[in-house]
C-alpha positions in Angstrom: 84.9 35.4 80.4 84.5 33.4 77.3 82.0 36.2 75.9 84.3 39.1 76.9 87.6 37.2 75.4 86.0 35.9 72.3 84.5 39.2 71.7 87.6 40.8 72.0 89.3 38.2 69.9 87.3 39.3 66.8 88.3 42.7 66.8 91.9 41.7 67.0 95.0 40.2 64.9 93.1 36.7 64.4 96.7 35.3 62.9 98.4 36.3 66.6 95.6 34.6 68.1 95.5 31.8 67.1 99.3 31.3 67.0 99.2 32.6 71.0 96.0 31.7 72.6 94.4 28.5 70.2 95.4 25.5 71.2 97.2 23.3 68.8 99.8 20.2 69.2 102.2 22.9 67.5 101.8 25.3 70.2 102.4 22.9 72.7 105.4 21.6 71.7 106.8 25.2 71.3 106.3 25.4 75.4 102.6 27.7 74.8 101.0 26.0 77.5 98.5 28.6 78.4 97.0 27.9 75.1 95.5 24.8 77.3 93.5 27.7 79.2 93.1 30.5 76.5 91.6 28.4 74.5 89.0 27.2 76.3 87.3 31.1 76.3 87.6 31.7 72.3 85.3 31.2 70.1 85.3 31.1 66.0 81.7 33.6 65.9 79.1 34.6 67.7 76.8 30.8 67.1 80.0 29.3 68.2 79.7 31.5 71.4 76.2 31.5 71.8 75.3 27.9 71.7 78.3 26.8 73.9 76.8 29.7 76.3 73.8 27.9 76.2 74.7 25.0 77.4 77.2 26.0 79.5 74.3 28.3 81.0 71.8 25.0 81.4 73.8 22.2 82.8 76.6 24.7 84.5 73.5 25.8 87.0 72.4 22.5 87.4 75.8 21.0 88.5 76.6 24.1 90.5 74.0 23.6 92.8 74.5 20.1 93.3 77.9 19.9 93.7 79.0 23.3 94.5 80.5 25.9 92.5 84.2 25.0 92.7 84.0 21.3 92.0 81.9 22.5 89.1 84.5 25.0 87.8 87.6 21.8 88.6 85.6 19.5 86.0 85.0 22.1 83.6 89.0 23.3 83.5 90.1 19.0 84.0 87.5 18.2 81.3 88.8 21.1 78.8 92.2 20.9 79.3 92.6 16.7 78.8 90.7 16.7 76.0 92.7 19.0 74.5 95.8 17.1 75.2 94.4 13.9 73.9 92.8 15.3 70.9 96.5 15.6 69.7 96.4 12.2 68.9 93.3 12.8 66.4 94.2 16.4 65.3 96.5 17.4 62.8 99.4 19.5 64.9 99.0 22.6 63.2 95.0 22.5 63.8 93.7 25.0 66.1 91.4 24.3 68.4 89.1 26.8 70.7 86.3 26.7 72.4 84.5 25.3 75.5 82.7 22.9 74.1 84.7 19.9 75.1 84.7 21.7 78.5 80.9 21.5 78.6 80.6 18.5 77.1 82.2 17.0 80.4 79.7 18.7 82.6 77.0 17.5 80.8 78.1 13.8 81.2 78.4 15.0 85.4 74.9 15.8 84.9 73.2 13.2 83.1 74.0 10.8 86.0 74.3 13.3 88.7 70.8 14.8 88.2 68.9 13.4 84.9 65.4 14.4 85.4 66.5 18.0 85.9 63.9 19.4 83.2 65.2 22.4 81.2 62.5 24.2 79.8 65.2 25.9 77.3 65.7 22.0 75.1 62.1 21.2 76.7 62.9 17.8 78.1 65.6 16.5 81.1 68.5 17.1 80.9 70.3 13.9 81.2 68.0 13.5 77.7 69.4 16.4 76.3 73.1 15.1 77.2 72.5 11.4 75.5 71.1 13.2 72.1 74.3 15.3 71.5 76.5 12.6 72.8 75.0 10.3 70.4 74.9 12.7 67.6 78.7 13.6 68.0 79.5 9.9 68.0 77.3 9.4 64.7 79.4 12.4 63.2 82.9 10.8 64.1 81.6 7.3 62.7 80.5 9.0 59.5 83.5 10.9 59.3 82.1 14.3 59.1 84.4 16.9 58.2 84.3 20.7 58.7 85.4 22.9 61.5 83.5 21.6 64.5 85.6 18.9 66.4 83.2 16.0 67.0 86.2 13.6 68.5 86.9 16.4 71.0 83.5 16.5 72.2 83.0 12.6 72.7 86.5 12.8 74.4 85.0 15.6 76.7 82.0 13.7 77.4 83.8 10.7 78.5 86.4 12.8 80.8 82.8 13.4 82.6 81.3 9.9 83.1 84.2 9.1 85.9 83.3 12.6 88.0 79.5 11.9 87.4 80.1 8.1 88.8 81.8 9.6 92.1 79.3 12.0 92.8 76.3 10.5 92.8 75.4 7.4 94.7 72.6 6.2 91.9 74.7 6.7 89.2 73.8 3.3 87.5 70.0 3.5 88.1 70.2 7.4 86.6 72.0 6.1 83.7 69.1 3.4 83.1 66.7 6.3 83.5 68.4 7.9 80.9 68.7 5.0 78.8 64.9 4.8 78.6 64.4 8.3 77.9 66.0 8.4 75.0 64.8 5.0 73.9 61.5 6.4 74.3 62.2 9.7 72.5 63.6 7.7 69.1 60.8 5.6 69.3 58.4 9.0 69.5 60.7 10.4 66.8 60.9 7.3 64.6 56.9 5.5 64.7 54.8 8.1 66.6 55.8 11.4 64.1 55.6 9.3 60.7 52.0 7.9 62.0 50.6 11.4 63.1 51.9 13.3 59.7 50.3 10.3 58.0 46.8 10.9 59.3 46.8 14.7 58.7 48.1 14.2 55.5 
């Protein structure tokens, strides 16, 4: 759906568009409440589409088969349609917003302590590593205040949507989240002392 719908969103009036199916605090208050779904299943170009489709592809299987398909479609529309409503309160009302990332972003949190050590051999490492990077990395970008067109504060706001669904599902939620924890304190310290060292000696 979001491939078939974005697709077809590029070919089309993108002024309609985004006044009818973006979501926007604008839009909302003028009663275009299906922008809350339609949204979700636009994307800006085909990067936009392909890495959301990515991850949406990774940690939708991973939660589907531990949770079940429709609990795993319920977090994805909860996740996506609250963030959008409370990214009103950090967006502009006349700024569009589309995409699933913030969708995903919530399913990625599910995972991370649902099922951590779930190795994707797309991103090469777990996947409750893969979900602490990005988090991390969105949260760096809202600190800095990094501008441009992708919506950092939506995506932490997604994330965090997920952590209460990922705490209710699985019974060793707090030791997964130490697991995770670890990971990535092992992966900066590979990044960070182990890289600079090894470049050093070939150089």
């Amino acid at each position: 759906m979001c491939a078939l719908i974005s697709i077809l969103s590029w070919y089309g009036r993108s002024d309609l568009i985004i006044e009818y199916l973006a979501f926007s605090g604008e839009n909302l208050l003028k009663g275009r409440v299906w922008t809350l779904i339609t949204a979700l299943f636009l994307h800006g170009d085909l990067l936009h589409l392909l890495g959301n489709m990515v991850f949406l592809y990774v940690f939708g299987n991973t939660l589907e088969k531990e949770i079940e398909a429709t609990k795993t479609l319920s977090v994805f529309f909860f996740g996506g349609i609250l963030c959008f409503l409370l990214s009103t309160f950090f967006y502009d009302s006349t700024t569009p917003l589309i995409g699933a990332s913030a969708a995903i972003f919530t399913l990625t949190a599910v995972v991370m302590l649902v099922k951590p050590l779930k190795f994707s051999f797309l991103f090469l490492m777990p996947q409750g590593l893969v979900a602490i990077i990005y988090f991390t990395y969105n949260m760096i970008a809202v600190y800095l205040g990094v501008q441009g067109n992708i919506a950092y504060v939506s995506h932490v706001i997604g994330f965090m949507i997920g952590i209460p669904f990922g705490i209710a599902w699985s019974k060793n939620w707090a030791k997964n989240l130490l697991l995770v924890i670890g990971l990535f304190i092992l992966y900066l310290l590979v990044i960070f002392l182990l890289i600079p060292s090894i470049l050093d000696i070939l150089t």
